[in-house]
Legacy VTK file of the C-alpha trace (Angstrom):
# vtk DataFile Version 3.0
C-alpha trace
ASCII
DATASET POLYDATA
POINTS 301 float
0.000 0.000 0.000
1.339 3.453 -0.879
2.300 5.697 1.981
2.741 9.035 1.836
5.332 11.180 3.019
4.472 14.438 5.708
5.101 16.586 2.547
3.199 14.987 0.527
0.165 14.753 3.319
0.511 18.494 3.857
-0.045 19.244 0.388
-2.854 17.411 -0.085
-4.854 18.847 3.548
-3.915 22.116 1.758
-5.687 21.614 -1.426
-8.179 19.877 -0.017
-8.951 22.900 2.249
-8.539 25.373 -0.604
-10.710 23.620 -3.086
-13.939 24.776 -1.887
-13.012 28.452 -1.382
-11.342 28.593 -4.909
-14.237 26.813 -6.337
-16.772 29.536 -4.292
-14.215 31.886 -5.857
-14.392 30.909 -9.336
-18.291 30.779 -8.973
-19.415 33.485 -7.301
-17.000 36.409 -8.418
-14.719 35.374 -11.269
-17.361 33.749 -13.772
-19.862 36.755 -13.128
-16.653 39.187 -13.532
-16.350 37.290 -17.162
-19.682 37.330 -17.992
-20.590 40.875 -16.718
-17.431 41.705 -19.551
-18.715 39.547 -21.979
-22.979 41.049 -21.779
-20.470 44.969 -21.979
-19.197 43.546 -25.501
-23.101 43.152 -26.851
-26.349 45.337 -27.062
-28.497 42.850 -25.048
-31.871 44.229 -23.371
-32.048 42.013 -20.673
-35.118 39.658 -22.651
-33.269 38.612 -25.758
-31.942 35.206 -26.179
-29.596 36.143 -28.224
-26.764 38.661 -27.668
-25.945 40.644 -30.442
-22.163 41.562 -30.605
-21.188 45.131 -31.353
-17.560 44.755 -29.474
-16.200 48.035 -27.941
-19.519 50.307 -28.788
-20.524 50.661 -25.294
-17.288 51.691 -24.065
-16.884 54.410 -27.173
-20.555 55.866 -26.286
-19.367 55.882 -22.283
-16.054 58.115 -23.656
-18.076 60.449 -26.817
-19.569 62.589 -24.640
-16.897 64.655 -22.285
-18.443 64.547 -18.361
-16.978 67.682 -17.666
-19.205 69.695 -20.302
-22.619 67.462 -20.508
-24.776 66.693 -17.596
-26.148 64.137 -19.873
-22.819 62.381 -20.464
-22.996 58.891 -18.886
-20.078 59.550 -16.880
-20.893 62.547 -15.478
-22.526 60.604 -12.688
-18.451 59.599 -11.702
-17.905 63.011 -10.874
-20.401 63.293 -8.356
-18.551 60.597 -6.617
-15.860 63.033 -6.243
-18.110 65.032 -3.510
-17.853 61.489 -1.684
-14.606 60.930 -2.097
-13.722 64.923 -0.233
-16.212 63.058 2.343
-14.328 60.489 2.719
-11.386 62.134 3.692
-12.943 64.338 6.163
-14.538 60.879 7.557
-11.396 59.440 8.105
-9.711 62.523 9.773
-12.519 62.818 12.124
-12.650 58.849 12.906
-8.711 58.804 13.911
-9.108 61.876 15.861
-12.131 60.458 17.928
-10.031 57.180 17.761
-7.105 59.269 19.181
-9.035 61.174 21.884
-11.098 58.150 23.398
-8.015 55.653 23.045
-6.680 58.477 26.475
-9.508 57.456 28.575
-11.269 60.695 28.084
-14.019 60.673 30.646
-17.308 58.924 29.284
-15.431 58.055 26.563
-17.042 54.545 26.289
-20.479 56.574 26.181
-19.090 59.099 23.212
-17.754 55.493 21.385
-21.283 54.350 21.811
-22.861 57.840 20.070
-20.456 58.052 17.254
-21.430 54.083 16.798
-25.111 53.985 16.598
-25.394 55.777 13.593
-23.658 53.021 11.502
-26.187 49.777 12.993
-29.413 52.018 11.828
-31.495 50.994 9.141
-29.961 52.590 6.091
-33.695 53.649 4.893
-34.704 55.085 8.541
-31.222 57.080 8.703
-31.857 58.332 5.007
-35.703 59.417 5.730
-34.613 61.271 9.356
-32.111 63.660 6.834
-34.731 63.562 4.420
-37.140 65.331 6.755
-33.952 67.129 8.622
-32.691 69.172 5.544
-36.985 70.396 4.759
-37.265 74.137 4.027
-38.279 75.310 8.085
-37.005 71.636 9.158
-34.797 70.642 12.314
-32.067 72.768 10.381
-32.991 75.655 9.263
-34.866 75.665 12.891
-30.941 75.077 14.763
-29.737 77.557 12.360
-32.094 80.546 13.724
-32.057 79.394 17.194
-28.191 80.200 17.311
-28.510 83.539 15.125
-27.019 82.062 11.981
-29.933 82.410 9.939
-27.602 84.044 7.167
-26.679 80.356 6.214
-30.206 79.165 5.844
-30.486 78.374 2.190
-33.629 80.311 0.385
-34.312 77.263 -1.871
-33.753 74.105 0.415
-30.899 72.320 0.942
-32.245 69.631 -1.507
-33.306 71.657 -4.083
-29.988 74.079 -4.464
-28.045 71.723 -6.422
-25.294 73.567 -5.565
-25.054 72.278 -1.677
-27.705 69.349 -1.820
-24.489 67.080 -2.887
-22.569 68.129 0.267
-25.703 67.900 2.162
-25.761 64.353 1.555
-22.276 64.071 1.926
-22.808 65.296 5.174
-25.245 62.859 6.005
-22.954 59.624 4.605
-20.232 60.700 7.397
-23.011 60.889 9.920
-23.565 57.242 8.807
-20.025 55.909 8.537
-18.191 57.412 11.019
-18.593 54.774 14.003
-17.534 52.049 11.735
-14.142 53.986 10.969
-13.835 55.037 14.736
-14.306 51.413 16.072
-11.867 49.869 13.494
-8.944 53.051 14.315
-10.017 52.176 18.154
-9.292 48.432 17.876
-5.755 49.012 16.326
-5.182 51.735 18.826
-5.640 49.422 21.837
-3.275 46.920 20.023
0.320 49.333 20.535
1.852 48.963 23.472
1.804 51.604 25.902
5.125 51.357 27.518
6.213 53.009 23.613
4.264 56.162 24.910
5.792 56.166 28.433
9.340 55.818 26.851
8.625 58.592 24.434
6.595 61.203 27.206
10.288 60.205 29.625
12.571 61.222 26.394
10.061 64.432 26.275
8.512 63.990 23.352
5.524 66.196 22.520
1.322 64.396 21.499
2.192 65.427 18.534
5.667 63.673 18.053
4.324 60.631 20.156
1.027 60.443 17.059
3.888 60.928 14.015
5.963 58.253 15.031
4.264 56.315 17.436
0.869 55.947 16.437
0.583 56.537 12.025
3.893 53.695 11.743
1.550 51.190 14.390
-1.934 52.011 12.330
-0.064 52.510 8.551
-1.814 49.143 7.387
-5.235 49.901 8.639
-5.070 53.376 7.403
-4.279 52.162 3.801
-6.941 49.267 4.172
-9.535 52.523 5.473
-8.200 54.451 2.664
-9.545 52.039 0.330
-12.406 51.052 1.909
-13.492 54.365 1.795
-12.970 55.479 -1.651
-14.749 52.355 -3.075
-17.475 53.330 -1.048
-17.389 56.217 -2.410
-17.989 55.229 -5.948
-20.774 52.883 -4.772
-22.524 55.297 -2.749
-26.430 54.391 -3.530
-28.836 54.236 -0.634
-28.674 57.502 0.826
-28.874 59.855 -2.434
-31.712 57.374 -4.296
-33.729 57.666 -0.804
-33.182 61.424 0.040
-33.556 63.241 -3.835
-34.209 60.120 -5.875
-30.864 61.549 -7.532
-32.333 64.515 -8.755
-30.714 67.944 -8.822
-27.154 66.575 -9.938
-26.813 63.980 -7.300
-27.379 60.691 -9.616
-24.222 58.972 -8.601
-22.292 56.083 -10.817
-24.494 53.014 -9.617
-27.647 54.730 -9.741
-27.054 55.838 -13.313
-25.533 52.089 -13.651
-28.952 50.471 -12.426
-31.100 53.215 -14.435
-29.184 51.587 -17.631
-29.981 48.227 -16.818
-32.977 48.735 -16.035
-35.250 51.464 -16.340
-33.387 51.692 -20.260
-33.177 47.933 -20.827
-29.618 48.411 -21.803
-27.732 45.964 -20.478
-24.759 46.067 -22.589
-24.164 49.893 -21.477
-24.793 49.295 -17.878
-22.261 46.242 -17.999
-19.367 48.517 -19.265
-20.396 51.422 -16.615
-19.808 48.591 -14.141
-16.391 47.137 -15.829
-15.423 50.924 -16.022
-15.697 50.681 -12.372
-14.031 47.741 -11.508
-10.955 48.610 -13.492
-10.971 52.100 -11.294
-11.232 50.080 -8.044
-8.149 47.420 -9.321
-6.180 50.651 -10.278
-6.701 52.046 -7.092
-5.577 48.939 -5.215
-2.722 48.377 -6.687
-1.869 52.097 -5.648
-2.953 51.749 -2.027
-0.963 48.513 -1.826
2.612 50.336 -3.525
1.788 52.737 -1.025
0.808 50.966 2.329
1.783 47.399 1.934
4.281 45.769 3.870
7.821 45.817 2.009
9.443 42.424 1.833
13.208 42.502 2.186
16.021 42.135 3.826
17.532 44.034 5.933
LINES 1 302
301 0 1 2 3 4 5 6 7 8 9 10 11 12 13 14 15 16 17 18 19 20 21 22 23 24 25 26 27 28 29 30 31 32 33 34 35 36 37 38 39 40 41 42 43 44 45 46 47 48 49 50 51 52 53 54 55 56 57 58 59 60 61 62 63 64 65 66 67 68 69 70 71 72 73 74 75 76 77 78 79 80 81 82 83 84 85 86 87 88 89 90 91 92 93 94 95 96 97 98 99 100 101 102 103 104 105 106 107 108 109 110 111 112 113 114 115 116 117 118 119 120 121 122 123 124 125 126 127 128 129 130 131 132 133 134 135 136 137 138 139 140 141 142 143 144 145 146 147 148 149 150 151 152 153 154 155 156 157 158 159 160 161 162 163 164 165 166 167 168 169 170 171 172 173 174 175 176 177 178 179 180 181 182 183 184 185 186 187 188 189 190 191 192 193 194 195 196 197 198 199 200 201 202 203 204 205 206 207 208 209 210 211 212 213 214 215 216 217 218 219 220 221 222 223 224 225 226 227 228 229 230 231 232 233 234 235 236 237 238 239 240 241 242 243 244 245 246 247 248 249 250 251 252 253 254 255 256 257 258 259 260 261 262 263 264 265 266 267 268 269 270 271 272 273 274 275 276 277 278 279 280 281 282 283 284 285 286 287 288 289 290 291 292 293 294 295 296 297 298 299 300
């Protein structure tokens, strides 16, 4: 009878542990990833049995139109995404200073974690209809804004209906939404450093600020990158909260909604397949940039 060496029975536990994950893999996103490229190639309505091919059609009607100049353009929806994306940033700031601040036992601090948190375990539709009713002309805003004498900043037409601040209005209301989850996450790696780093540093006299540049950013550089990107894909698939609060009118369609409208509202499947491949190639770019920029170098010394 053939025995087999420990090698040779540690290769095959491997496989026979990675089989069904690669096959889940394979199933569930890289066959749907080939066929979502493959419906981008045709002009299929969703009903037809038959695809027709028109090759790289979709992608040249995505790039005719320039975003920049035409509301209309398909695109132009990406560029709302940049309001996100400025949100983002701001989310992340705020989340490692809140991070920063509670991680020194601030008093109540476990109460103030619990605040910041609560926002991200509500229903996404109940959080979307309180700012809904929040940002009315004469709503709980424009009612805060005269009872501390800034009236001045009320806007005349409604925050939802000025298209020129509705998109940071909702912006406004995504970091509302998001910002426990990046608090808990900058929290948890906060806890992880040591301590006695911070006692060594405060007896060598170095200043919060020294003890957060090299102390704390080197301890939470992987996290931060990993947030980084978190953030900006969530960016690009913001959905919920705009398609709830102004059913994306006024210039806040974003990318997905105008990728969904495509697909379905237009019964063009094809387009809506190469919005979405357009997308995924963005998010790959921007991964292979977060990890050149925060991955761990290999090396030695």
């Amino acid at each position: 009878m053939f025995k087999m060496t420990l090698k040779h029975q540690q290769r095959v536990i491997i496989v026979s542990f990675l089989t069904i994950p690669l096959i889940l893999l394979f199933t569930f996103s890289y066959y749907p990833a080939s066929q979502l490229f493959y419906i981008s190639l045709t002009d299929w309505d969703g009903y037809a049995p038959v695809k027709e091919f028109v090759g790289f059609d979709n992608y040249a009607e995505l790039l005719e139109e320039n975003p920049f100049t035409s509301d209309d353009a398909p695109l132009h929806s990406l560029l709302v995404c940049g309001y996100y994306c400025v949100g983002a940033i701001i989310q992340l700031c705020l989340a490692l200073w809140f991070a920063v601040l509670i991680n020194t036992k601030l008093m109540g601090h476990n109460l103030f974690k619990t605040l910041i948190f609560i926002p991200f375990v509500l229903n996404s539709v109940a959080a979307s209809m309180v700012f809904q009713i929040f940002y009315q002309v004469d709503g709980a805003l424009d009612s805060f804004l005269k009872s501390i004498g800034l009236s001045d900043l009320i806007v005349s037409q409604g925050w939802l209906m000025n298209s020129s601040v509705v998109n940071w209005a909702l912006v406004a209301a995504s970091i509302w939404r998001y910002l426990g989850f990046n608090l808990i996450l900058f929290y948890g790696i906060l806890q992880s450093i040591p301590q006695d780093q911070y006692e060594a540093a405060r007896i060598e006299g170095a200043n919060e600020w020294q003890q957060f540049r090299y102390i704390t950013l080197p301890s939470i550089k992987l996290v931060f990158g990993l947030q980084i990107l978190l953030a900006f894909v969530g960016s690009l698939s913001v959905f919920e909260i705009p398609y709830i609060i102004t059913k994306g009118a006024n210039g806040t369609k974003t990318f997905v909604m105008s990728t969904i409208e495509n697909a379905f509202n237009f019964n063009n499947f094809g387009l809506a397949s190469a919005m979405a491949v357009i997308l995924l190639v963005i998010v790959i770019f921007f991964m292979i940039i977060q990890n050149l920029l925060f991955g761990e170098k290999k090396g030695g010394r």
